[in-house]
N, C-alpha and C positions, 0 to 999 in steps of 0.2 A: 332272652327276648321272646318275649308269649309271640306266637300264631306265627312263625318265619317259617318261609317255605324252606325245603331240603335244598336250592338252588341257593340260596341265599344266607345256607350256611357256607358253603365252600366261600364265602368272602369273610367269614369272620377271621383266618388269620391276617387278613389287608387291615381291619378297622381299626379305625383312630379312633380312641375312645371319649379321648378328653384334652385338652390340653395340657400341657407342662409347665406353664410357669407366662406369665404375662412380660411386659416389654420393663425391665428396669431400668430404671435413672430418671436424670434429672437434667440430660444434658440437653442442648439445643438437637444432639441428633437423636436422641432418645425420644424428645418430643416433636419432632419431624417423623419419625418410624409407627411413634404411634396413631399419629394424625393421617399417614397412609394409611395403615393398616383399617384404622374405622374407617376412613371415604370408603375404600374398597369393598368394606364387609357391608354398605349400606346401596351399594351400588344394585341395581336388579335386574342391568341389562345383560348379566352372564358371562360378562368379556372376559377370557382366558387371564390367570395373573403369571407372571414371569418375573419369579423372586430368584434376584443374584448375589454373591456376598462368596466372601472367604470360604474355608472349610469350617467346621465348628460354629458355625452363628445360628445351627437351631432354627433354618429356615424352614423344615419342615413345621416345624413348630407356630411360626410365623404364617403357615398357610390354615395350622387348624384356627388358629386364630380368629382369621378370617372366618374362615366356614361357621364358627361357633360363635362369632359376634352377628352373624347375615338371619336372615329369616328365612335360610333352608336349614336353621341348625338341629332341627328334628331330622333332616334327615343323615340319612350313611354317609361316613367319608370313608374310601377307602385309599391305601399308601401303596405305591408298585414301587419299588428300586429299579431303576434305571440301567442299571448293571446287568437283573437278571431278567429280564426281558428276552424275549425268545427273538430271533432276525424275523421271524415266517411274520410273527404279530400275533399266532396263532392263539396266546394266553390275553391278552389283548381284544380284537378284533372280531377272534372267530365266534361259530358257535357256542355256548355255555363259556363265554368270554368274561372278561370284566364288564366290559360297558355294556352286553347285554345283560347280566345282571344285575346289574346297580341300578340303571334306571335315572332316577333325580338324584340330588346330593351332590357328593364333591367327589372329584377322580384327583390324585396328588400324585405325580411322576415324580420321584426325587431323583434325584444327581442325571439331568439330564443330559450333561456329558458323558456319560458313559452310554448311553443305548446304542445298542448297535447300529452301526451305519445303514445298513440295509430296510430300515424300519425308521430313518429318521423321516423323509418324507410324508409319509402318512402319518406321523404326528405331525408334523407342520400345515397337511390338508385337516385334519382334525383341530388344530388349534384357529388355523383361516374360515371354515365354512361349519365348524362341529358337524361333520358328517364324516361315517366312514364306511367302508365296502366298496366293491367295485362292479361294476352292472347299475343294480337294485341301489341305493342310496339310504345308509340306516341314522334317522337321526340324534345329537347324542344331545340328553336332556340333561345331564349332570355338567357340574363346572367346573370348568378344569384349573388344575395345580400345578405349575413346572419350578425344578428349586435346578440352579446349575449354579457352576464355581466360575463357569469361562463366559466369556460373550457365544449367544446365540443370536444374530442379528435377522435370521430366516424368523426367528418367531416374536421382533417388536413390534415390527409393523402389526400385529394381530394381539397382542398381549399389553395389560397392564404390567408398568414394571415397577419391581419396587426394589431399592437395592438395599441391599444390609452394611451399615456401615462396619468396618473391624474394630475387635475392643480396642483397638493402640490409637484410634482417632478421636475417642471418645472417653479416653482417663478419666474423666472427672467423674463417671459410673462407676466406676471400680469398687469404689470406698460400699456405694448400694448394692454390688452384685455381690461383693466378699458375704455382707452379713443379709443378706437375702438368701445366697446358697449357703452360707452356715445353719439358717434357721430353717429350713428344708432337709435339709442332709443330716444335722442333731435329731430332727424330730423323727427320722427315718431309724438312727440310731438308738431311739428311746427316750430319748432325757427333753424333759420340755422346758427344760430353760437354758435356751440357748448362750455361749460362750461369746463375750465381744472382742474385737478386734482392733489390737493397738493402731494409734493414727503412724504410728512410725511405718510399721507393716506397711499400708495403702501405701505412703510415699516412696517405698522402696517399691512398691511393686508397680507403678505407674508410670518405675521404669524403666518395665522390660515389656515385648511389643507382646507377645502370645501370640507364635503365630495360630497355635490351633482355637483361639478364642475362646469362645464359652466353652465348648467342650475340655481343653486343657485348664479353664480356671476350675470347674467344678473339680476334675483331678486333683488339683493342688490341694482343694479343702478337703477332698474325702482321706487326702494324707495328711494334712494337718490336725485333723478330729482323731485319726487313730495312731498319730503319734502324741496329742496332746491328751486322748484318753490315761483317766488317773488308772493305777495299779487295780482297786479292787472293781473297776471296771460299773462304779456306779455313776460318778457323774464326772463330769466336765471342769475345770478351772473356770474361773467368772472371768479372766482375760488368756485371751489364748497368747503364748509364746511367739515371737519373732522367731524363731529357732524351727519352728513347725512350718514355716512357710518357704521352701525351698525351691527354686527355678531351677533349669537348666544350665551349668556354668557358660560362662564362654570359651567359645572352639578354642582348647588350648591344645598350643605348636611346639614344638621341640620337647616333649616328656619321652624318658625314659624311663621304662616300667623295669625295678629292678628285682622283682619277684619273677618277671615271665624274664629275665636273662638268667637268672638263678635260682630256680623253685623250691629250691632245699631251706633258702634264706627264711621263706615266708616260714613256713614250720618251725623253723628255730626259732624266731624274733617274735610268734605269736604265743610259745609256749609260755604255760602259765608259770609254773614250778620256775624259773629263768624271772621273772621280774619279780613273784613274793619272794624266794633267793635275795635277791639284789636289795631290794627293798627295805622288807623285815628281817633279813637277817645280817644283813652288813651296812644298807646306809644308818638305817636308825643308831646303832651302840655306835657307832663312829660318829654320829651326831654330840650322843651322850660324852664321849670321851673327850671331845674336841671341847666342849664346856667346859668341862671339871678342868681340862688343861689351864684353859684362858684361867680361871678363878683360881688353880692352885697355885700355879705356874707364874715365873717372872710377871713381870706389868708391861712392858716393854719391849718390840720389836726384835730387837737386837740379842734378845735372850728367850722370847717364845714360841718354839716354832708352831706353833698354835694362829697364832697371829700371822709367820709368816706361811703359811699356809690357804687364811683366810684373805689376805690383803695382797700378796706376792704371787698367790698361785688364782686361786678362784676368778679375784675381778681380772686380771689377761684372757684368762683360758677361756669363759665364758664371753666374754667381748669380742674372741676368738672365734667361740662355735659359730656363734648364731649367723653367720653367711657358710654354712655349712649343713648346721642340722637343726636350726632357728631352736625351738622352745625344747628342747629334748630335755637339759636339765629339770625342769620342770616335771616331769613324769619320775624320775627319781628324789627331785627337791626331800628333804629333811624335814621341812616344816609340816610339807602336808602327810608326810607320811608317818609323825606323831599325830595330826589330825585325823588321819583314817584310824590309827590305833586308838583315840580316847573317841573317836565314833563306834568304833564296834565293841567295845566295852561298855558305851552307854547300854546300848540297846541289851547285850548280854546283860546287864540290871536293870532291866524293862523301860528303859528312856528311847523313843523313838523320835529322831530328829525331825521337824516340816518338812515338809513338800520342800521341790526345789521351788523357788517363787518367780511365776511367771508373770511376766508385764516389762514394763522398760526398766531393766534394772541399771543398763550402761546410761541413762540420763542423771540420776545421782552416784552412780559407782564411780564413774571414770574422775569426777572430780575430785572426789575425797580421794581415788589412788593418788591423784596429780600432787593433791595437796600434801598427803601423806610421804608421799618419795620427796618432794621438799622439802620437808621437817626433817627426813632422816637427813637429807645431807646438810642442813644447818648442823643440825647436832654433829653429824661425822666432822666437819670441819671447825664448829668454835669450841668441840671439850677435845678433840684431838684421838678420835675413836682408833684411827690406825694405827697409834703408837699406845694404847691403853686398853689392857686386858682384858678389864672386867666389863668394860665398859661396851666392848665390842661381841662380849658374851650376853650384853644385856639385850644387844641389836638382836641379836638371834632370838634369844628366848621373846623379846617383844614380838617378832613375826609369828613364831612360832605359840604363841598363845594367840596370835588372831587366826590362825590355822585351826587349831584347835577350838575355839571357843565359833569359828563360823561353821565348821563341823557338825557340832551340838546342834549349833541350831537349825541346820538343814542341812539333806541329804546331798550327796557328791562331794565338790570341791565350788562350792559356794565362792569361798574366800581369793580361790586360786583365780578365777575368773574373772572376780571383777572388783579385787579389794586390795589382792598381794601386791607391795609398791615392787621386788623382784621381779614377778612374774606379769605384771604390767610392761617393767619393761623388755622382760624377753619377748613379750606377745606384739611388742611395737618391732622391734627390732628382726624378729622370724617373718617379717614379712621378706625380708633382702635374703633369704635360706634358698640353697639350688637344692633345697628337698622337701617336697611337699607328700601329704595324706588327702585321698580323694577316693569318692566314690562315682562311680559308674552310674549317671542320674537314669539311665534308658533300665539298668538292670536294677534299679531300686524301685524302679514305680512297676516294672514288667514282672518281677518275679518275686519281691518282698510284700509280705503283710505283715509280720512283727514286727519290725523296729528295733529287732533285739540290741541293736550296737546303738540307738540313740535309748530305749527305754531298759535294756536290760531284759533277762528271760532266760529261760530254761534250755540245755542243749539241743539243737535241733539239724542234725544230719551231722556237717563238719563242723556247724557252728557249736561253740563252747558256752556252757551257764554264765553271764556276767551279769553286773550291778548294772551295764549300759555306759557312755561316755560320761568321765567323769566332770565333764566341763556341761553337759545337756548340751551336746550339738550333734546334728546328725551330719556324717561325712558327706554325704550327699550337699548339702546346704553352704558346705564348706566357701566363701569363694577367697577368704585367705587364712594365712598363719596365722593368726592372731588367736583364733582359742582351738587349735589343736597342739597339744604337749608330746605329741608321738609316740602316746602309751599303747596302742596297738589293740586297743579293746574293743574297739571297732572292726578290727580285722580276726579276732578272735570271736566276736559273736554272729559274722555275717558265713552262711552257709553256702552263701551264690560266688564268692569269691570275686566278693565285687571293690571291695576297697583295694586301691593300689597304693604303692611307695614307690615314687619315682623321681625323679632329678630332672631338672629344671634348669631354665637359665634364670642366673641370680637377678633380684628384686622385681621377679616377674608380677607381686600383688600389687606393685603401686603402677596405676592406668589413671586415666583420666576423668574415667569413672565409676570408680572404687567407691563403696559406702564409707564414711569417714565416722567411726563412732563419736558421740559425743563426749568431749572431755579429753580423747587423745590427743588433736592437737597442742594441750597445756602441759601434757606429761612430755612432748618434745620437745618442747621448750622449756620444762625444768629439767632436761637432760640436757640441754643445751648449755644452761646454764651455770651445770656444772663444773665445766672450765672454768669459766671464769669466779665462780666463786671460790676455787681450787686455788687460782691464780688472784685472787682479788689483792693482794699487796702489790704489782703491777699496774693493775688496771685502777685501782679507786684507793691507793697509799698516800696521795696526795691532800684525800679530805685530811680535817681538823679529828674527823671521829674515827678515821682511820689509825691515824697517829696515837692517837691512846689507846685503841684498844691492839696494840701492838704492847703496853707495857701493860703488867702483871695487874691483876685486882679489877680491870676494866671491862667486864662481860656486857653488860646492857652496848658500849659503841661497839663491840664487837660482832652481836647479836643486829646491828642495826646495819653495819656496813657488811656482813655476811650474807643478808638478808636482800641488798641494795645488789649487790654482784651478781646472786642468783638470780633475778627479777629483770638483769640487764635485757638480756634474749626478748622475756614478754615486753616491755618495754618497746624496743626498738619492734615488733611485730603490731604493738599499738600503734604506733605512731605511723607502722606504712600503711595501716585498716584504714588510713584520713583519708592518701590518694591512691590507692589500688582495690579494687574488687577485692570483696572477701574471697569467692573461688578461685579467682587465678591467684591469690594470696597464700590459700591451702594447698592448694596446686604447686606453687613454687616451694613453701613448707617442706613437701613429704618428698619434692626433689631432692633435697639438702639431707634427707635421711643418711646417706650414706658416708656423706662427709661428718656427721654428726658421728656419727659410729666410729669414723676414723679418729676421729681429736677426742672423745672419751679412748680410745686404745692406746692414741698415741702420750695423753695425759696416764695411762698405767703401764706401759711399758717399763721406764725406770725402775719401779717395784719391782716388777716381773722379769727383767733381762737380769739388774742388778743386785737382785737379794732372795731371788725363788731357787738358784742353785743354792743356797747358803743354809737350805734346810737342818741336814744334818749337824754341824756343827751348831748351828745356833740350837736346837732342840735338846746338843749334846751336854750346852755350857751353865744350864742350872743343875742337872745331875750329875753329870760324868765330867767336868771341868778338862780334866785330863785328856779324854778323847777328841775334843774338838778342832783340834790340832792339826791328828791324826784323820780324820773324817773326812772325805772329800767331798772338795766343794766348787761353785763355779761362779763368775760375777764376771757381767759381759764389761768392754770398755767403753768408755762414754761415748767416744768416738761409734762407734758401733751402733749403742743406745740411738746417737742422733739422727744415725743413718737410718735405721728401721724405720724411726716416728718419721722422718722424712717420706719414705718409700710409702707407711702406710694414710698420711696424708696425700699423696697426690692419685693412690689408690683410690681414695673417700672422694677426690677433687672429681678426680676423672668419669667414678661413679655416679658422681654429681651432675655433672655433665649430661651423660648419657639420660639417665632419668627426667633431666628436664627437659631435654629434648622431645620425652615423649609426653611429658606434660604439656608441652607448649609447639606441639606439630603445627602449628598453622598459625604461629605469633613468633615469626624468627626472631623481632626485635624483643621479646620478652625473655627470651631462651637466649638472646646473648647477653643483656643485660643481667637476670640471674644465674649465667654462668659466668659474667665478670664477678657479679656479688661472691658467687662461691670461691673461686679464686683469691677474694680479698680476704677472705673469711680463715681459708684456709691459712694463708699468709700469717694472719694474726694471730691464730692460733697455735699455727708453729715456735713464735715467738713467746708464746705464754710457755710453752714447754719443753722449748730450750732447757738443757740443764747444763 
């Protein structure tokens, strides 16, 4: 500034230069804020303003406003913090003061809660008379700015007030302030063409309050921008990821942190050598063998322990885990771990697979999984895939070429996330897991700037060089099981030692207001469904098209009443969409999760009690005839069998229960009504699997 005197420099660290950003939206409170704020900046009679509001609403902001819409906007504004304010008022009041060198223009007191108590009165004779000193009377020509969080009632009587409403009153701004401060904060970053923002994003985020407001939403996108920044660090995705927008979880209660009871664990379970081990050196050829088995090997249960391996040991033991260790299979799965190895072969022949793609990809994923795991179990049950070799080898290699083939076409595990019908449903089912992956949101945003465990990156301190999560989720953003597989590559790339593993009480993800992806509720309902298409000569034996496709040669009634059994569940879910709410409908839905889980267990039990000891011998009786004899073996009694399915249906029932309970806190007559429902449910299902 040409010709400023030397006094009138000591104010240049006060000045406000410019303002930051105008009033956004489009709300009724947005257009009420800004209608104050012009009357005010056009007012000329000098009357002191007293702007209140949350933390974070940028009220200072709201003050230059004023000043730089008014016709003192030539003149100086200068900003005091209210904090650091001296008691005496000596930086203030005194000689070579503020207000004796500012003169005209604007004075702005921020966080006037804080000024020391000693000093508050004489701003309140300064805000009532603008005069200050004591004798001699100095009068103050500039105009003054007060920003507080709390009620000051000594200064309305003397002040205009204007209050700030908080972002959580005024949602319907959200959706203008996301891509308002994206397109501020990109152009700061470089790139002049700003990233847009899925509408799925805004609705999730509209609903949670912020308590720190503007201040915490800008946060959130200056982390979203530099986790959605591409690798070679030149531009931006044309839609930014839902995955980059991550809150603060909620307060969760009873976690045990089982790395801070055992700190030796963490170092073991994150070492690298220990999963490519596991991985690439023994699940994959055991994959391979298990194939050649199926195809060289008897056709038939009863002679390939191949089959009883896949069908007697796998679908229990896994139906098992998951209120244990939810998606853990999943991180050593077979499928994808031929998928990583024909990905890093491509690229070793210079094929580099896409981006992972951002945008809503669970709006068309989850339905093709739904549909997908349908088909498989039409097929598992009208060619008879349990008791047929080749055919059960074909299931595999079919997954395992979409493993492979979504690979190719994009980086990570693409397939695993949002296509695998498997891993769909362990991702449903890991919600009911007492072990969860989480990050520390206060030590992600306080001490992280690479992202290395969501984007991958070079070693840095403790942390280790990794590809980043293989699913694109940052553990922080986590708020269920559903796409973390427990591969720990998150806890190997974070240096702050921020992600935990801890235990939990079981089916702590299902609340009341859980994001529900689209498309999961149909995958639960064709798991539902598959009891009764399991059982469908019980339940629909009595059609005309039942009847024949009971004798040989009849595939199309077969395919029709297989098809009719599986569809029951959505079906009767139609029909309740006529007189109940959709939400308390999904709400009652994901109650029923755990009885669902029970009656698929309790439908593979019989496999599993009655033919998973019988390995050896049966593996022994297409080679070694002889030894199968000799080979020990174990087969529970039925008696026994009915007992378990019993125990772990009223397991599922009781589960039941509980969970809707918390779905339906403050609707007892719904919560007893769908806990008689589950009760019936369970009833019925027992009887499908009587054996």
């Amino acid at each position: 500034m040409p010709n400023v005197s030397p006094e009138l420099l000591k104010l240049a660290p006060l000045l406000v230069g410019r303002v930051r950003r105008g009033i956004v939206g489009s709300s009724r409170y947005a257009r009420s804020l800004r209608d104050a704020v012009r009357q005010v900046a056009h007012e000329n009679d000098g009357r002191p303003v007293l702007i209140t509001g949350e933390p974070g609403l940028e009220k200072d902001n709201l003050a230059a406003l004023i000043h730089f819409g008014s016709s003192a906007r030539k003149q100086l504004m200068v900003r005091l913090d209210g904090a650091l304010l001296k008691p005496d008022g000596s930086d203030l009041f005194g000689t070579g003061g503020v207000l004796e060198l500012l003169g005209a223009g604007s004075l702005l007191i921020d966080q006037l809660e804080h000024v020391p108590e000693a000093l508050m009165p004489r701003l309140v004779q300064l805000a009532k008379d603008r005069t200050w000193g004591e004798g001699r009377k100095h009068r103050c020509e500039a105009r003054l700015f007060f920003t507080t969080e709390t009620a000051q009632p000594e200064f309305d009587s003397f002040c205009t007030t204007i209050r700030v409403p908080p972002l959580r009153v005024r949602r319907g701004d959200l959706g203008e302030w996301l891509r308002y401060g994206i397109r501020q904060q990109s152009r700061k970053m470089g790139w002049s063409t700003p990233p847009d923002v899925p509408d799925s994003v805004i609705k999730r985020l509209q609903n949670y309050d912020f308590p720190n407001n503007l201040r915490e939403l800008e946060e959130l996108i200056h982390r979203a921008l530099q986790q959605a920044r591409c690798q070679n660090q030149e531009s931006f995705p044309d839609l930014l990821p839902e995955d980059v927008f991550w809150t603060p979880a909620r307060q969760q209660r009873y976690r045990f942190d089982i790395w801070r009871w055992k700190p030796y664990l963490r170092g073991l379970m994150r070492a690298p050598w220990l999963w490519n081990s596991l991985l690439f050196g023994l699940v994959s050829w055991v994959f391979v063998l298990v194939n050649v088995w199926l195809w060289m090997g008897p056709q038939d249960r009863s002679h390939n322990g191949a089959l009883n391996l896949f069908w007697a040991w796998w679908w229990p033991l896994i139906l098992l885990s998951f209120p244990l260790v939810g998606r853990l299979w999943c991180s050593i799965c077979p499928f994808m771990v031929w998928g990583e190895i024909a990905q890093r072969l491509s690229r070793a022949l210079g094929h580099q697979p896409g981006r992972w793609p951002r945008g809503e990809s669970d709006t068309w994923a989850s339905p093709v999984l739904a549909g997908g795991f349908a088909l498989i179990l039409v097929w598992e049950e009208v060619w008879n895939l349990g008791n047929t070799a080749w055919l059960s080898s074909c299931l595999l290699l079919l997954i395992t070429a979409g493993a492979v083939l979504g690979s190719l076409r994009y980086e990570k595990r693409f397939w695993c996330r949002y296509l695998c019908p498997v891993g769909g449903m362990n991702g449903l089912f890991a919600k009911l897991s007492i072990l969860e992956l989480r990050a520390q949101v206060g030590t992600c945003s306080g001490s992280c700037s690479s992202y290395a465990c969501f984007k991958g990156g070079p070693a840095d301190g403790e942390g280790l060089r990794t590809n980043g999560c293989p699913l694109g989720t940052h553990p922080a953003h986590l708020n269920d099981n559903r796409n973390c597989v427990l591969c720990l590559t998150c806890a190997q790339a974070c240096p702050h030692r921020s992600v935990q593993l801890s235990l939990r009480p079981p089916a702590a993800d299902i609340q009341r207001t859980m994001d529900i992806p689209p498309g999961e509720p149909a995958l639960l309902l064709v798991l539902a469904g598959d009891l009764s298409l399991h059982h469908w000569q019980r339940l629909l034996g009595w059609l005309p098209a039942a009847q024949a496709s009971l004798s040989e040669g009849h595939l199309l009634p077969g395919l029709a009443v297989a098809s009719l059994a599986l569809a029951l569940p959505s079906g009767l879910f139609g029909l309740a969409r006529l007189v109940v709410p959709k939400q308390r409908l999904l709400q009652g839905l994901y109650g029923l999760l755990p009885l669902v889980w029970a009656l698929l267990l309790a439908r593979h039990l019989p496999l599993g009690m009655g033919e998973a000891g019988m390995l050896l011998p049966v593996s022994a009786s297409a080679w070694a005839p002889e030894w199968s004899t000799a080979l020990p073996a174990w087969s529970a009694d039925p008696h026994v069998i009915a007992f378990c399915q019993s125990a772990v249906l009223l397991v599922g029932w009781l589960g039941a229960v509980v969970l809707l309970r918390r779905q339906f806190a403050t609707q007892r007559a719904s919560w007893l009504g769908s806990s008689g429902l589950a009760l019936a449910l369970a009833m019925v299902g027992r009887w499908l699997v009587a054996i």
